[in-house]
Steps between C-alpha positions, in 0.01 A plus 500: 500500500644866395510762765241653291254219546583469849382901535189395345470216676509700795259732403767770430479737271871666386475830515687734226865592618463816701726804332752641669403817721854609518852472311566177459388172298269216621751248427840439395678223386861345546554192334283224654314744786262744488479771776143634520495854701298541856140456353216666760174348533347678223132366327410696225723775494467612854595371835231231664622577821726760688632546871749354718498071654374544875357811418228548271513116358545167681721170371253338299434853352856584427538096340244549247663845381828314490279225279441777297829643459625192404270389224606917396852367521397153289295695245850708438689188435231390289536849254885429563488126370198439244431218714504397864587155405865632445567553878740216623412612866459818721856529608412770798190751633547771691212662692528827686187587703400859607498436897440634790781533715410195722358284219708183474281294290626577150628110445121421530415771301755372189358192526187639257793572267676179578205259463320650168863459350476118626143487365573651163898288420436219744888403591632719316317830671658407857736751526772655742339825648608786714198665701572865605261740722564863382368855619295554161474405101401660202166666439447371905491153339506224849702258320736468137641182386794470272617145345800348352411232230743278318366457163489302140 
């Protein structure tokens, strides 16, 4: 089954690869990885949520924006590649999460990134992460997810 597939299976639907608000490209490529840039948890060209983790939203909150951000992040590879059956595995994630200052949670707050990427690439979506809390995002965005992908 192609990642594709497995999105629909899912009921997932990918979204179109959300432009750049800044200076900088959604993804670049080095050989056999692709870099995506921090992707927010935007749904139709504006944020679906904003505010800090412990604040204004609680962990299973903050994990379905990082779902978000991450199928963001997969619909970039997918403009990248053509196709998502050319990713040989999700080499590394990296989730930063807009926290308050004694909001420790953010691993359980990745894990919406971590697990859709499981869900969507099967073995091949478990990834190394790094989960960071930090004072504030972009746009007041509560969480951005970046990935490394070796690819095809």
């Amino acid at each position: 089954m192609t990642p594709e597939q497995k999105l629909e299976e899912l009921g997932l639907t990918l979204p179109p690869p959300v432009a750049p608000v800044a200076s900088y490209v959604a993804t670049v490529r080095t050989g056999d990885l692709v870099y995506t840039s921090g992707q927010v948890p935007m749904v139709e060209g504006k944020l679906h949520q904003t505010g800090k983790l412990g604040v204004d939203l609680g962990v299973e909150e903050g994990q379905a924006q990082a779902r978000i951000c991450a199928l963001n992040a997969v619909a970039a590879l997918k403009a990248e590649l053509g196709e998502l059956s050319r990713v040989r595995r999700i080499v590394k994630a990296v989730v930063f999460v807009a926290s308050a200052p004694d909001f420790t949670a953010q691993p359980q707050v990745a894990n919406g990134a971590s697990d859709l990427l499981a869900e969507v690439f099967g073995e091949q979506g478990k990834h190394a992460r790094s989960a960071v809390g930090v004072a504030a995002l972009p746009l007041d965005a509560p969480v951005e997810v970046e990935l490394i992908a070796e690819v095809a």
